[in-house]
LUMLO-760178 format. One record per residue (C-alpha): z, y, x. Coordinates in Angstrom, 2 decimals. Layout:
BEGIN
<<Z; Y; X>>;
...
% end
This chain:
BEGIN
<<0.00; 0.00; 0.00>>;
<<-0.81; 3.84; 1.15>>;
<<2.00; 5.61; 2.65>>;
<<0.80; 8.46; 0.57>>;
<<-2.00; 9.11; -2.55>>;
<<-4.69; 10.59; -1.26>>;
<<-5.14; 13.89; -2.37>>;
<<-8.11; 14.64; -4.66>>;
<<-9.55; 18.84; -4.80>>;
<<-12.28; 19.59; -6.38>>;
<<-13.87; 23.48; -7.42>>;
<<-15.93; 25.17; -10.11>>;
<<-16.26; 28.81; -9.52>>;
<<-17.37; 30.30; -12.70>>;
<<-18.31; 34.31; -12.09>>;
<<-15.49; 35.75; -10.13>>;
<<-13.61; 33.12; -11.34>>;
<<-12.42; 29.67; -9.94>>;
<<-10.79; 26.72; -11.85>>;
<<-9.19; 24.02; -9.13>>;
<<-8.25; 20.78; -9.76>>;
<<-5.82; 18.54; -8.18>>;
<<-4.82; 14.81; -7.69>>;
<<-2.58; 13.05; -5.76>>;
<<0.17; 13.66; -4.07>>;
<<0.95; 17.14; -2.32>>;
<<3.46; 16.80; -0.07>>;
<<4.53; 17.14; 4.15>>;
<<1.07; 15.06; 4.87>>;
<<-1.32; 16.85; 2.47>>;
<<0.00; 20.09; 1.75>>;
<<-2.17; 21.72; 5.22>>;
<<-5.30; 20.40; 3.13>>;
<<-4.09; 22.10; -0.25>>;
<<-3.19; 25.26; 1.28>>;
<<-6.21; 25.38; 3.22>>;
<<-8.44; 24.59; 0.15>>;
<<-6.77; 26.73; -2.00>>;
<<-7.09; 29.85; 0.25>>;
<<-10.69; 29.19; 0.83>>;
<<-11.37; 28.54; -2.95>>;
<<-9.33; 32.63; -3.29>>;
<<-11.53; 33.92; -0.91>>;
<<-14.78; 33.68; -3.04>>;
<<-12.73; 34.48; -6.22>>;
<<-12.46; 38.13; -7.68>>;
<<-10.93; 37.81; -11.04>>;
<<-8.69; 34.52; -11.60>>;
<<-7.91; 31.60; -9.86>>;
<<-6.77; 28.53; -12.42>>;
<<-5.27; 25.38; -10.69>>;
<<-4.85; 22.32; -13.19>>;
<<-1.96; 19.91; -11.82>>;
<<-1.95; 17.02; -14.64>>;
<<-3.02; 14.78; -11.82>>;
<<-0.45; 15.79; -10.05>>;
<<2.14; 12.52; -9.63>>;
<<4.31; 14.21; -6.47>>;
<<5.20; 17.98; -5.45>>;
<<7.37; 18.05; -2.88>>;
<<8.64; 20.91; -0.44>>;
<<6.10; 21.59; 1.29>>;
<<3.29; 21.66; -1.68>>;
<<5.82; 24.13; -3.36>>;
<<5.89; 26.33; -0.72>>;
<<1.78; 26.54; -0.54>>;
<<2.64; 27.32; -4.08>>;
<<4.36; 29.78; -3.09>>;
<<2.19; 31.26; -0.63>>;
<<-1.06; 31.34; -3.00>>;
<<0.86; 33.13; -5.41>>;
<<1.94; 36.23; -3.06>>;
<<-1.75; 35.83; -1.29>>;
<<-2.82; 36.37; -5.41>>;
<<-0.75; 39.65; -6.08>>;
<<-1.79; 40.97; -2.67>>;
<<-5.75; 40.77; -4.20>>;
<<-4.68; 41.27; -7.42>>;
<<-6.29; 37.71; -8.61>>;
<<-4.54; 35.92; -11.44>>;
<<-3.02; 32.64; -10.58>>;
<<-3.02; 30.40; -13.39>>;
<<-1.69; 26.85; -14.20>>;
<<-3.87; 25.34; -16.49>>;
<<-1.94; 22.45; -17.34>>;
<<1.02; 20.33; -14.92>>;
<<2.27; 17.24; -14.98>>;
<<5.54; 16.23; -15.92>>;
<<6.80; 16.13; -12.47>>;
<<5.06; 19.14; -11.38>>;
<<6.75; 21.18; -14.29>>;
<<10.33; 19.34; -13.38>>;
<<9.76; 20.44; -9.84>>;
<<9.09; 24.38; -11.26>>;
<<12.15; 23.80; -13.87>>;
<<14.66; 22.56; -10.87>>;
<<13.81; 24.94; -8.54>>;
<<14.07; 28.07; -11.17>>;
<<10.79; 28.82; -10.33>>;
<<9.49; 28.08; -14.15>>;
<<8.92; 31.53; -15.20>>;
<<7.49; 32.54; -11.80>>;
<<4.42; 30.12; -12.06>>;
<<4.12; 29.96; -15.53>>;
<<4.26; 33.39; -16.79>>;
<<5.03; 33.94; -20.62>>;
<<5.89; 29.97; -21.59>>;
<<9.25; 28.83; -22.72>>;
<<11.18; 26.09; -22.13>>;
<<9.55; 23.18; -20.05>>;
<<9.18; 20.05; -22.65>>;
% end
């Protein structure tokens, strides 16, 4: 068995726009690959950048803190960072590490 799910990122730019998808597992081994792809999927975007997590099955540490690091790279250019739609444990990882409202803006309780 794999140490660790490979990590799956795919684009669609759309306009100034870019929707990202992810799959996998982001943590201490793949979280230089998210970053990286994330940063280079902001560069060509203008307007809003939308990440869907549903295939998401493991967020650790260090894939929170590339997180974290999109979304202050995304108020610098003034680019929307949106979460389409998490999975469970992506949305537990937000909820336990108060970070809920910070990533997704205007929703309620996590459920």
């Amino acid at each position: 068995m794999n140490e660790s799910s490979p990590l799956e990122l795919t684009a669609d730019h759309v306009g100034s726009s870019t929707v990202v998808r992810v799959a996998g597992e982001i943590d201490l081994a793949t979280a230089p690959a998210f970053e990286s792809f994330l940063h280079e999927q902001l560069a060509h975007t203008r307007a809003v950048l939308m990440v869907e997590l549903s295939g998401v099955d493991y967020l650790g540490a260090a894939g929170l803190e590339v997180l974290l690091s999109v979304r202050a790279e995304c108020d610098r250019r003034r680019v929307d960072l949106v979460f389409a739609e998490c999975s469970f444990i992506v949305r537990r990882v937000f909820e336990v590490s108060g970070l809920t409202g910070y990533f997704l803006r205007g929703e309620g309780a996590v459920g």
